[in-house]
C-alpha positions as CSV (number, residue, x, y, z in Angstrom):
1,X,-6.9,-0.4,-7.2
2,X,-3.7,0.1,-8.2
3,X,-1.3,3.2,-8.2
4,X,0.5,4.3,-11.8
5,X,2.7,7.5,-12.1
6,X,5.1,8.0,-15.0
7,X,7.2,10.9,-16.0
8,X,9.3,11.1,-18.9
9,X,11.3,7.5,-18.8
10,X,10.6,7.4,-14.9
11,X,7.7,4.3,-13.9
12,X,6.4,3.6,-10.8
13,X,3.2,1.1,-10.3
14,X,2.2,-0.2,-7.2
15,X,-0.6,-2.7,-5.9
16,X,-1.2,-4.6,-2.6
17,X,-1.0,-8.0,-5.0
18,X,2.3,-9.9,-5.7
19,X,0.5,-11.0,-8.0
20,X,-1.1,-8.2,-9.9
21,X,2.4,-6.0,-9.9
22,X,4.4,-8.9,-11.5
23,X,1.4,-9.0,-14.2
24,X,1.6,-5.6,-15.1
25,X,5.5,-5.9,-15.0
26,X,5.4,-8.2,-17.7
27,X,2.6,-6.0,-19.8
28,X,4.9,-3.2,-19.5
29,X,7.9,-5.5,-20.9
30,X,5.7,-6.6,-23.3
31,X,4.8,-3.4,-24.7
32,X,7.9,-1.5,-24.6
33,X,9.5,-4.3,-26.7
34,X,6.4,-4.1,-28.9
35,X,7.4,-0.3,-29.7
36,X,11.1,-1.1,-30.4
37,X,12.2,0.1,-26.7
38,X,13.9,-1.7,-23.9
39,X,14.1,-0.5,-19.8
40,X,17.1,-0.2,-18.4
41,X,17.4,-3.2,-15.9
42,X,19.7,-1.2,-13.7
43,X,17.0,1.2,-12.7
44,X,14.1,-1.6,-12.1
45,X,13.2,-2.8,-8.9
46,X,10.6,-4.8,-7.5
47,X,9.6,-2.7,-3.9
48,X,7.1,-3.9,-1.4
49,X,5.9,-1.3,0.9
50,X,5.6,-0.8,4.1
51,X,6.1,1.2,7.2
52,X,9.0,-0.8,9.1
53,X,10.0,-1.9,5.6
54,X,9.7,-5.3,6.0
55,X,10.2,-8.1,3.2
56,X,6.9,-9.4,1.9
57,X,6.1,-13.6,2.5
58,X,4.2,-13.3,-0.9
59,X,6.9,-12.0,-2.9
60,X,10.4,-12.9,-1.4
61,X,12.1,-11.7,-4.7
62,X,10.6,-8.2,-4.0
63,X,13.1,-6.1,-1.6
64,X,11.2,-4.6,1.7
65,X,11.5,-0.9,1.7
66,X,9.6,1.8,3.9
67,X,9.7,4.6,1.2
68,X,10.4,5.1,-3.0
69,X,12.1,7.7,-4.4
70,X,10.3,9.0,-7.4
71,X,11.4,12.0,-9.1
72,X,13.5,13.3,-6.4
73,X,10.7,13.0,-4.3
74,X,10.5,10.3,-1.0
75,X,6.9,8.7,-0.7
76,X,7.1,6.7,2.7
77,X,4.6,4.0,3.9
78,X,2.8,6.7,5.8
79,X,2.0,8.5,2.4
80,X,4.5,11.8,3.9
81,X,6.5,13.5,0.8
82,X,9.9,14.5,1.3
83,X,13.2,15.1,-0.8
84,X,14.6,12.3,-1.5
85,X,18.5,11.7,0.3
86,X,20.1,12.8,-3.0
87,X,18.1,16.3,-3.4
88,X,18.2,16.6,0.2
89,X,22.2,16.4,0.2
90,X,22.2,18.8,-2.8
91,X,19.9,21.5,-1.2
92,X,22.2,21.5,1.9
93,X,25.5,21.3,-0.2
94,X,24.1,24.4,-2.5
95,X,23.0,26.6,0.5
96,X,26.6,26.1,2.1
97,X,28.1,27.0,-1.0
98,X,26.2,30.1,-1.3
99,X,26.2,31.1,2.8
100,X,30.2,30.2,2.6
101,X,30.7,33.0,-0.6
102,X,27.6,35.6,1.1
103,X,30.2,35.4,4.4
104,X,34.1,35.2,2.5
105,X,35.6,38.3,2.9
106,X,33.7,40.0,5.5
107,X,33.8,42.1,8.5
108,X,32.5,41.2,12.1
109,X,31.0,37.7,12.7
110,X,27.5,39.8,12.9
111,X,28.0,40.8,9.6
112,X,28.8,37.6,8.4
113,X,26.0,36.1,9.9
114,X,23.8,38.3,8.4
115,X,24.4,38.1,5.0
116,X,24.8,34.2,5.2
117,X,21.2,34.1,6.4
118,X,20.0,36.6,3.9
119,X,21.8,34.6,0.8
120,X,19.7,30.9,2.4
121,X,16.7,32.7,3.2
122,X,16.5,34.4,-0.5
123,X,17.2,30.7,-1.7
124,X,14.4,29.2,-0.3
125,X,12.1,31.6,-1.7
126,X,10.3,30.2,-4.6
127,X,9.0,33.2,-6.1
128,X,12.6,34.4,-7.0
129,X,13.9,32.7,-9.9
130,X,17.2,34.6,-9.9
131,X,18.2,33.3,-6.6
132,X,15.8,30.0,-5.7
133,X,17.5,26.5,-4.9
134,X,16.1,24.2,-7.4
135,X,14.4,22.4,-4.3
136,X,12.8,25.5,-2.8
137,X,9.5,25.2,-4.5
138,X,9.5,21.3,-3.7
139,X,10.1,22.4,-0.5
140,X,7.2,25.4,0.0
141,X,4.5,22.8,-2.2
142,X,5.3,19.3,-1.8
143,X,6.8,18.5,1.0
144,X,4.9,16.9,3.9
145,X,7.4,14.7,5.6
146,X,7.9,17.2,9.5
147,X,10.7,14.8,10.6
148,X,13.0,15.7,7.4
149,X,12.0,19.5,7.4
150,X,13.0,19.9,11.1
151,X,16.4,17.5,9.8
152,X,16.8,20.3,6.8
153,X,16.7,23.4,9.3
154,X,19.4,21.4,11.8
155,X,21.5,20.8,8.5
156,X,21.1,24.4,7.2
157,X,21.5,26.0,10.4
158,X,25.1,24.2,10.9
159,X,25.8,24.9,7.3
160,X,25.2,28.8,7.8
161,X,27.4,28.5,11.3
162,X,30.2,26.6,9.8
163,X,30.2,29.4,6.7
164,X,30.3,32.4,8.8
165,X,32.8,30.5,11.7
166,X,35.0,29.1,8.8
């Protein structure tokens, strides 16, 4: 009944069971030390779950949380997939970057405009690996979250204004 997902040095498990997550905690530490490894302490936390993100009675140690970021992914409560704030901020910082350089230099504010949009809406193709934000795929195949999609076109849109306005 429980939920395991690792990925390179990246670990996440998760149970309804205080009890059952702070067992497998210690097998994990167990093991690791067994091979001659160590996790990094900095990067472990003890989560519990849930949709107003609430601490948990049961397990007071563990830190109430609505959503966990695994590999630059969000997972909320809910089960919805989004980027997490980090890729997020860097999908909105690259698309400036490139709408601001599409738009330096130009013509009319019509002009600009166009080629900022064509430069953002290039980079959130997937199929074009020449010109594809790292996120875009993410975007097209994993992401599920509405709320932070409609957030991402609000950002992107005042990123594209702000480029071709300076």
């Amino acid at each position: 009944g429980a939920f395991y997902a690792r990925y390179s040095d990246d670990l996440v498990f998760a149970h309804p069971s205080p009890d059952v997550v702070q067992h497998a905690a210690a097998r994990i530490a167990a093991t690791t030390e067994s091979l001659g490894l160590s996790l990094n302490d900095a990067k472990g936390r003890d989560l519990y779950l849930t949709a107003p993100g609430r601490a948990s009675a049961a397990w007071p140690a563990a830190r109430g949380t609505d959503h966990v970021d695994l590999l630059g992914l969000r997972v909320d409560a809910r089960g919805q997939v989004g980027l997490s704030d980090a890729k997020a901020r860097e999908l909105v910082r690259d698309l400036g970057r490139r709408a601001t350089a599409a738009a330096r230099n130009q013509g009319s504010e019509r002009e600009r405009t166009r080629l900022a949009t064509g430069v953002v809406r290039a980079a959130l193709e997937p199929g074009d690996p020449d010109h594809a934000a790292r996120a875009a795929r993410l975007l097209r195949s994993v992401v599920t979250d509405r709320a932070q999609l409609a957030d991402l076109d609000a950002r992107i849109a005042r990123t594209v204004a702000e480029a071709v306005t300076g």
